[in-house]
DSSP file (Angstrom, degrees, kcal/mol; ACC not computed):
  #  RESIDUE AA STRUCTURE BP1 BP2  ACC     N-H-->O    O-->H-N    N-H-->O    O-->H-N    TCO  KAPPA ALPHA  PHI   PSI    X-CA   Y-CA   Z-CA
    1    1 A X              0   0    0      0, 0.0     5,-0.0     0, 0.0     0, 0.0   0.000 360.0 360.0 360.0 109.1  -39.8    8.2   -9.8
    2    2 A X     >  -     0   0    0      1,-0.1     4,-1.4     4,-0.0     5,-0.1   0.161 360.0 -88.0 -80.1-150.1  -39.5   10.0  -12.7
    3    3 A X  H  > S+     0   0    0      2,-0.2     4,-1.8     1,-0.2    -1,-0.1   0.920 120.3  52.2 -71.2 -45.9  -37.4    9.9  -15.9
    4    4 A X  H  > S+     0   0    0      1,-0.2     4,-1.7     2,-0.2    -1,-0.2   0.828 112.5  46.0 -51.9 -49.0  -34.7   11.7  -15.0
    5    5 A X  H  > S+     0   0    0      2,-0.2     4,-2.1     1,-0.1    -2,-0.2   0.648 105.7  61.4-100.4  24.4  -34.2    9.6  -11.9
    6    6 A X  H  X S+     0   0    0     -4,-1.4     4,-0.6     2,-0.2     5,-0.3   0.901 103.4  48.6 -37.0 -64.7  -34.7    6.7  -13.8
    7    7 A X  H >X S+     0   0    0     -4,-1.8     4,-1.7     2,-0.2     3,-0.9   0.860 112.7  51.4 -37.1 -68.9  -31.7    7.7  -15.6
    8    8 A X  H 3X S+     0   0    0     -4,-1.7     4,-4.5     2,-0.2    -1,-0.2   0.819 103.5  52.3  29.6 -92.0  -29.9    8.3  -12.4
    9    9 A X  H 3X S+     0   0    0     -4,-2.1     4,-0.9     1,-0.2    -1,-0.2   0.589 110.5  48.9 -66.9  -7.1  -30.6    5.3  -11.0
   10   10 A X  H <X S+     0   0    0     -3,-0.9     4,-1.2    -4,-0.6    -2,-0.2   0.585 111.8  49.1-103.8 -27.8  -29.1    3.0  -14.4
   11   11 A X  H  X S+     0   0    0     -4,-1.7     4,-2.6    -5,-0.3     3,-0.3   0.969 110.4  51.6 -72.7 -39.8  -26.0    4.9  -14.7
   12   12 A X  H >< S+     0   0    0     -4,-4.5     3,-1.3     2,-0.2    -2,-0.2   0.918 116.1  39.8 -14.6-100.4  -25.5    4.4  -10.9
   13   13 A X  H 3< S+     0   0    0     -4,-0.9    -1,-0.2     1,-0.3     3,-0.2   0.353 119.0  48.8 -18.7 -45.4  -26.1    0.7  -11.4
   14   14 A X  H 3< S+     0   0    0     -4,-1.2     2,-0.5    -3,-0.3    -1,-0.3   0.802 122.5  30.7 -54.0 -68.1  -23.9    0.8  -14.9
   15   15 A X  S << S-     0   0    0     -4,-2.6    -1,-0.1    -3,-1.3    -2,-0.1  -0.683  79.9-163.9-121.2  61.9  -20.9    2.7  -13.3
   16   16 A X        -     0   0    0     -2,-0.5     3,-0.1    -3,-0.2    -3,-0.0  -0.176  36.3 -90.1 -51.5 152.8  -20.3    2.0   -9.7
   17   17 A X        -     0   0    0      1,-0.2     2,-0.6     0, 0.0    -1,-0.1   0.022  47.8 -86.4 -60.7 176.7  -18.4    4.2   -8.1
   18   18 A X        -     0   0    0     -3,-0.1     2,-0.9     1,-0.0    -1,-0.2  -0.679  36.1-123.9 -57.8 118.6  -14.6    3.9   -7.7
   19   19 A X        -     0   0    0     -2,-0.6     2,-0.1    -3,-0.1    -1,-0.0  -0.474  25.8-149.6 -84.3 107.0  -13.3    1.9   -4.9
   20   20 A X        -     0   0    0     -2,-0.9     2,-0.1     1,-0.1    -1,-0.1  -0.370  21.3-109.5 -75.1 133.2  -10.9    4.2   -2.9
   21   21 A X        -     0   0    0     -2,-0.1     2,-0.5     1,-0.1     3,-0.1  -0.564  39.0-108.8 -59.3 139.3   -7.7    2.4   -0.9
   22   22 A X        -     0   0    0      1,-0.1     3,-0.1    -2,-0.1    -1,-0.1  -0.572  28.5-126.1 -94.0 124.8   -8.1    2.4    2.6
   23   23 A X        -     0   0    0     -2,-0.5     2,-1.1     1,-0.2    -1,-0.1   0.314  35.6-108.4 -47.4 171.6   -5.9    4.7    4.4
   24   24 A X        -     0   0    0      1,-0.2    -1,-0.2    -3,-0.1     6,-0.1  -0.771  21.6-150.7-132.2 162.9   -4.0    3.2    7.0
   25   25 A X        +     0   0    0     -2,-1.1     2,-0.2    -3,-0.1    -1,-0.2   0.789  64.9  32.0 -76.7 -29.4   -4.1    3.3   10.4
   26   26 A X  S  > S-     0   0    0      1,-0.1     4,-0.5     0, 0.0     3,-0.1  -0.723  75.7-118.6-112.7 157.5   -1.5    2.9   12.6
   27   27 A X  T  4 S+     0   0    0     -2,-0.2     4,-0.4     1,-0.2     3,-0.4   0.642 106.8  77.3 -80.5   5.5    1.9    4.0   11.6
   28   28 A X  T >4 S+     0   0    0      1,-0.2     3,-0.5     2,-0.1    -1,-0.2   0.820  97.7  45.2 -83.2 -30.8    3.3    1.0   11.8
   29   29 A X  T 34 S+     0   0    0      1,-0.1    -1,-0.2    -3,-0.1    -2,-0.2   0.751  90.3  84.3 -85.6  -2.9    1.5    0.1    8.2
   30   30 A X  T 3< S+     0   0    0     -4,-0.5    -1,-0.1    -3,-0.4    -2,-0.1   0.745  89.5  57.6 -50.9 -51.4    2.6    3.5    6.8
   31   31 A X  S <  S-     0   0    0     -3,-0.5     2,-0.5    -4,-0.4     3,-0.1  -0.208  95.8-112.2 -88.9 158.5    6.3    1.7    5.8
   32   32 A X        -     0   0    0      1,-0.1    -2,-0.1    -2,-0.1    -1,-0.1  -0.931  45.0 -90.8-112.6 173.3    6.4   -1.0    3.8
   33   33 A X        -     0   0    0     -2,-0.5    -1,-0.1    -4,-0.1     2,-0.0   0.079  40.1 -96.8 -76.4 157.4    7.6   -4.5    5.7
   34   34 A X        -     0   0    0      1,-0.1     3,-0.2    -3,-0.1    -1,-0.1  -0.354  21.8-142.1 -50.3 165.9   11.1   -5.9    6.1
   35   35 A X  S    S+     0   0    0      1,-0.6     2,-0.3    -2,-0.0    -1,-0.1   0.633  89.3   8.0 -97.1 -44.3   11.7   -8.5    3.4
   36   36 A X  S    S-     0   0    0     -3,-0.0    -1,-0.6     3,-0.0     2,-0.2  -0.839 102.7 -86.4-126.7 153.6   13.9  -10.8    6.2
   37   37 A X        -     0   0    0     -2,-0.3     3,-0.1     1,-0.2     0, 0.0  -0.479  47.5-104.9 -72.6 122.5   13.9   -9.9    9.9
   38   38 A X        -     0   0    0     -2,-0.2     2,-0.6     1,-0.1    -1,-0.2   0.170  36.4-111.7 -24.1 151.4   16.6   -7.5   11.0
   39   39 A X        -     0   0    0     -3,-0.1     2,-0.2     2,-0.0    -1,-0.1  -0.838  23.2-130.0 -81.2 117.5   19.6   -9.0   12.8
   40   40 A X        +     0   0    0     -2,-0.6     2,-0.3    -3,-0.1    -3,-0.0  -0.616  36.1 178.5 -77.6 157.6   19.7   -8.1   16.4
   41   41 A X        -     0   0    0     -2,-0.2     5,-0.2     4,-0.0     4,-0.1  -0.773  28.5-104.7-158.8 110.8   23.2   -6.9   16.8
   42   42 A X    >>  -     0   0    0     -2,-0.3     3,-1.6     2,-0.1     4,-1.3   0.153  21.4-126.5  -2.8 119.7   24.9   -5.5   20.1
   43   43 A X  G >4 S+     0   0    0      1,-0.2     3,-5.5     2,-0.2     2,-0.3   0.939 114.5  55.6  -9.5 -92.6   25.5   -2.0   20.5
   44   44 A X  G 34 S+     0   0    0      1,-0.3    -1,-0.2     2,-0.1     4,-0.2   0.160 110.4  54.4 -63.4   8.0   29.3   -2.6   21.3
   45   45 A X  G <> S+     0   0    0     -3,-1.6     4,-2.7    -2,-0.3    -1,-0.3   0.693  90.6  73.1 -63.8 -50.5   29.2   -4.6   17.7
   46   46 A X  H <X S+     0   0    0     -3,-5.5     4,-2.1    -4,-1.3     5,-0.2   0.796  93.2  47.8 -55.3 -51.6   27.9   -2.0   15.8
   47   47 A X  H >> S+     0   0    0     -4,-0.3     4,-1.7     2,-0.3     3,-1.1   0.910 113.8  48.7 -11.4 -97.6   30.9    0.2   15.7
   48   48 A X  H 3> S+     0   0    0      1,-0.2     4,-2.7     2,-0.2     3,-0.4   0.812 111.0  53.3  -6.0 -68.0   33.2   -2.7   14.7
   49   49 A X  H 3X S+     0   0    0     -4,-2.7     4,-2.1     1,-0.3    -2,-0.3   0.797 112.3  43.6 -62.9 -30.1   30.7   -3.8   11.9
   50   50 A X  H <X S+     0   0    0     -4,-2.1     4,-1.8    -3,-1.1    -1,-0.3   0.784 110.1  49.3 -59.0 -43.4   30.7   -0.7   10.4
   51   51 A X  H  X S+     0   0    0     -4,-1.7     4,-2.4    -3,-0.4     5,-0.2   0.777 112.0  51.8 -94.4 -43.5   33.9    0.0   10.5
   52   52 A X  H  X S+     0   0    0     -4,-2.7     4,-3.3    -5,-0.4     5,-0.2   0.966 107.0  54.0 -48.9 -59.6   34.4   -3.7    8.9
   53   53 A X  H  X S+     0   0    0     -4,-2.1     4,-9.0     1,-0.3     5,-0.3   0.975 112.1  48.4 -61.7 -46.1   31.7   -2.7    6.0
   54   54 A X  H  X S+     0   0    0     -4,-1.8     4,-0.7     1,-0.2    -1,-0.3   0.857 105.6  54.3 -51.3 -48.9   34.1    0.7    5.2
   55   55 A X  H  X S+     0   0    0     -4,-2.4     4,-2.0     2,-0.2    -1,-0.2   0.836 111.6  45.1 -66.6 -36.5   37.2   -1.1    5.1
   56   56 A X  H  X S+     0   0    0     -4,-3.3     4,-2.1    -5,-0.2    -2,-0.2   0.968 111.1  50.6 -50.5 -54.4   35.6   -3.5    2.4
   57   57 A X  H  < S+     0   0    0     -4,-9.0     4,-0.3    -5,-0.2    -1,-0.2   0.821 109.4  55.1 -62.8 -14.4   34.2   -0.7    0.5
   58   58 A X  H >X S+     0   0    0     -4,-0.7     4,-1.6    -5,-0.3     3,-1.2   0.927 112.4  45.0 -72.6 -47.1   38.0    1.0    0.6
   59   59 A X  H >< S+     0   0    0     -4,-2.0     3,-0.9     1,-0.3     5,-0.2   0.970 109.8  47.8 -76.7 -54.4   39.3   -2.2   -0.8
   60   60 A X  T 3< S+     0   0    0     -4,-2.1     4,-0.3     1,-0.3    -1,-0.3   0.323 108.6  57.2 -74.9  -1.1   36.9   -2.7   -3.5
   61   61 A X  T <> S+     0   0    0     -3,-1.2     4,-2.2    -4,-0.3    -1,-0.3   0.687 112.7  46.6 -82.9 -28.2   37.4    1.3   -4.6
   62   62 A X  T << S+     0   0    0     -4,-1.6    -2,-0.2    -3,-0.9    -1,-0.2  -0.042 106.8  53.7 -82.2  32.6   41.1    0.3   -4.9
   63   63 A X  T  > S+     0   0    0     -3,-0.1     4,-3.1    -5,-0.1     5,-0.3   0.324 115.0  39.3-114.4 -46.3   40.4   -2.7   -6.8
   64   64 A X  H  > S+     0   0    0     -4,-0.3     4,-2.8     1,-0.3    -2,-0.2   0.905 114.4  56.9 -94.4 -20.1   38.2   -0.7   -9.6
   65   65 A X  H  X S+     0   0    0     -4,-2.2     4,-2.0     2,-0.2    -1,-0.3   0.972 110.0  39.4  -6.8 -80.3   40.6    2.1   -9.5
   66   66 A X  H  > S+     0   0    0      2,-0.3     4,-1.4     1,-0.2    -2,-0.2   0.790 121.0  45.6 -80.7 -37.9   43.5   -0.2  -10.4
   67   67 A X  H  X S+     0   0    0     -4,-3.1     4,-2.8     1,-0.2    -1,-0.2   0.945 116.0  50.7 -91.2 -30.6   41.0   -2.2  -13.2
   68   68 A X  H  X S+     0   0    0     -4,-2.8     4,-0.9    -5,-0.3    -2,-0.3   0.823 109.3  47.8 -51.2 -34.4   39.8    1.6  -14.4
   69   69 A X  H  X S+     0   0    0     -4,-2.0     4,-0.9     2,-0.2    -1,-0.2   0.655 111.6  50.8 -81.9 -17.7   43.5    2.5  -14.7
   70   70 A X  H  X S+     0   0    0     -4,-1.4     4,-2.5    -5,-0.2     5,-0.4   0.958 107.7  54.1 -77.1 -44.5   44.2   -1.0  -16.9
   71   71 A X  H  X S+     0   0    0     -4,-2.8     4,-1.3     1,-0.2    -2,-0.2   0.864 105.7  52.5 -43.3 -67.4   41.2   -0.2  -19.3
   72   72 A X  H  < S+     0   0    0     -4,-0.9     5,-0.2     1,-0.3    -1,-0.2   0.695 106.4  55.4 -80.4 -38.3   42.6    3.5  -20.2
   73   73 A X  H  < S+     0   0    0     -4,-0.9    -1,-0.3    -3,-0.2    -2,-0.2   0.941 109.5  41.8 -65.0 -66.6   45.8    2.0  -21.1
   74   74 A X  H  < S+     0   0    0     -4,-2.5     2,-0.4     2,-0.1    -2,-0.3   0.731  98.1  96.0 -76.9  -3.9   44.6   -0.4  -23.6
   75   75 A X  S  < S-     0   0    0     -4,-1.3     2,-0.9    -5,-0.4     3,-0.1  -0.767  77.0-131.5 -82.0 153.1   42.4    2.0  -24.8
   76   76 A X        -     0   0    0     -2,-0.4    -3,-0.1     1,-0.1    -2,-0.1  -0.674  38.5-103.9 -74.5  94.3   43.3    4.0  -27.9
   77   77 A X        -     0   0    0     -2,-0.9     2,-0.6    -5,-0.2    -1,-0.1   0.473  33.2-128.5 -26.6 148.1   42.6    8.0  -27.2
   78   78 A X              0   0    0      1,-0.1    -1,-0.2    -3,-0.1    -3,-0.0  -0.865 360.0 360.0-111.9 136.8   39.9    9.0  -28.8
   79   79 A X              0   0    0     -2,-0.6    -1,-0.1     0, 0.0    -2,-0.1   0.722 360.0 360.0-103.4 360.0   40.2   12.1  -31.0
């Protein structure tokens, strides 16, 4: 063994290589997990629920509508 791989062989030793992340295999690890398990929920729900979630968000755009139009009144224009 000469000097050179002497050298070699203590920087090796000194400075291991990098440890790569291991790809993954299946696609199922690809994703990352649910946080709580899905709800099963009927087909002939989904429709309904949806339709439910829309009507909520409708109300709650009229709500900050109506508190967006009180703010603008009691503010003072700005010039």
């Amino acid at each position: 063994m000469g000097k050179s791989e002497q050298k070699e062989e203590e920087k090796r030793a000194a400075y291991p290589p990098p440890i790569t992340p291991r790809r993954p295999e299946r696609p199922e690890e690809w994703r990352w997990p649910s946080p709580t398990p899905l709800p099963t929920v009927p087909p002939e729900d989904v429709g309904r629920i949806l339709k439910q979630i829309l009507d909520r968000l409708d109300a709650i755009e009229k709500r900050l509508e109506r508190i967006e139009k009180a703010l603008m009144e009691k503010q003072p224009p700005i010039p």
